[in-house]
C-alpha positions in Angstrom: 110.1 94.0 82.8 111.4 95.8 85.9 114.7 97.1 85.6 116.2 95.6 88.7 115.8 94.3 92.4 116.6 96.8 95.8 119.6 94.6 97.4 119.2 93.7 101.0 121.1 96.7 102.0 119.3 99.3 100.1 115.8 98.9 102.3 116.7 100.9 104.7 117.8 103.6 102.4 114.5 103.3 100.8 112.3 103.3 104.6 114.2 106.3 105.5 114.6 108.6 102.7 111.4 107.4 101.3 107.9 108.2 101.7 105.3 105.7 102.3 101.4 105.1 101.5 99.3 102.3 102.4 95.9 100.1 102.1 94.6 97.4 103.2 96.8 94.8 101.2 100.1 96.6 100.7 102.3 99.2 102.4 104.1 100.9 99.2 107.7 103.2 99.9 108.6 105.4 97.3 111.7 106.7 97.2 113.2 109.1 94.0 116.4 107.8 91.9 117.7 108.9 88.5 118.5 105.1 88.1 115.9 103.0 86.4 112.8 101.5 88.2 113.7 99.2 90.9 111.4 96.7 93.0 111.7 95.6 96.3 109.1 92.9 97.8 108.4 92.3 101.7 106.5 89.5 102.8 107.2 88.6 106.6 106.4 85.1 107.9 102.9 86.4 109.5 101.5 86.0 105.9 101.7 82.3 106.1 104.1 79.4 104.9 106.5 79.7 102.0 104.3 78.5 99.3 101.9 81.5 100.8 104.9 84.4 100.9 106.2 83.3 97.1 102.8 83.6 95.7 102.4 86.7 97.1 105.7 88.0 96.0 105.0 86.5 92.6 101.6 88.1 91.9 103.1 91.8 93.3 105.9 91.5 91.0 103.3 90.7 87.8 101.2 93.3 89.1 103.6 95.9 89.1 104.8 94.7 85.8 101.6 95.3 84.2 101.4 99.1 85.0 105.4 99.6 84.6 104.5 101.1 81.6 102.3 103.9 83.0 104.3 104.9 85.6 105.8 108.2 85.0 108.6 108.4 87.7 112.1 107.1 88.3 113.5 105.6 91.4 113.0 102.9 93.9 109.7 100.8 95.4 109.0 98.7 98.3 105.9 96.8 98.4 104.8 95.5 102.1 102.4 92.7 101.8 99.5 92.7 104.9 98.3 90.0 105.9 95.1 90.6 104.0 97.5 90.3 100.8 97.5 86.2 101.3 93.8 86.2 100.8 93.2 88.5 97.9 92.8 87.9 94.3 95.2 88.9 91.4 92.6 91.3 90.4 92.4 93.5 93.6 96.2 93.2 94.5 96.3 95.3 90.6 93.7 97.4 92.4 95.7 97.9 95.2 99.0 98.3 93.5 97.3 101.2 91.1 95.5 103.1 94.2 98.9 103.2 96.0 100.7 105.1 92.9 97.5 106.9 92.3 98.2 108.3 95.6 101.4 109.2 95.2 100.6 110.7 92.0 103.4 107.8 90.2 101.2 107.2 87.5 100.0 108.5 84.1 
């Protein structure tokens, strides 16, 4: 399970120091910590009704839960959810989630 949740506050922290990849369902920031792994989700109201933003939310959290494990780094994420995000499967938001630590070389 993840460690923790990024308070409010810490976001900003996280844009700035940070560095950032994307794709076409997710915007991922990355920022280095000694502190255990921590998750941050962002899905704005452009991705549709609640019911729309907490499913999102709720499949990027599983997703990154499932390859927790192989992640090789400490410190801080953000996931941005697209637009495209709301109309995805489980299956390629895990594809997406992978190729964005892939590219930041996060994972094992």
């Amino acid at each position: 399970m993840v460690s923790g949740r990024i308070p409010r506050p810490s976001y900003g922290r996280v844009y700035e120091e940070g560095r950032s990849v994307a794709n076409k369902y997710l915007v991922m920031y990355y920022r280095e910590d000694p502190l255990p792994v921590r998750l941050g989700i962002v899905t704005s109201k452009r991705l549709g009704k609640a019911c729309v933003r907490n499913r999102v939310k709720r499949r990027i959290r599983e997703c990154f839960r499932h390859v927790l494990p192989l992640i090789k780094a400490r410190g801080e994420f953000v996931f941005i959810a697209r637009r495209r995000a709301a109309l995805c499967s489980y299956q390629e938001l895990l594809g997406s989630v992978k190729h964005l630590l892939k590219r930041m070389d996060l994972l094992e």
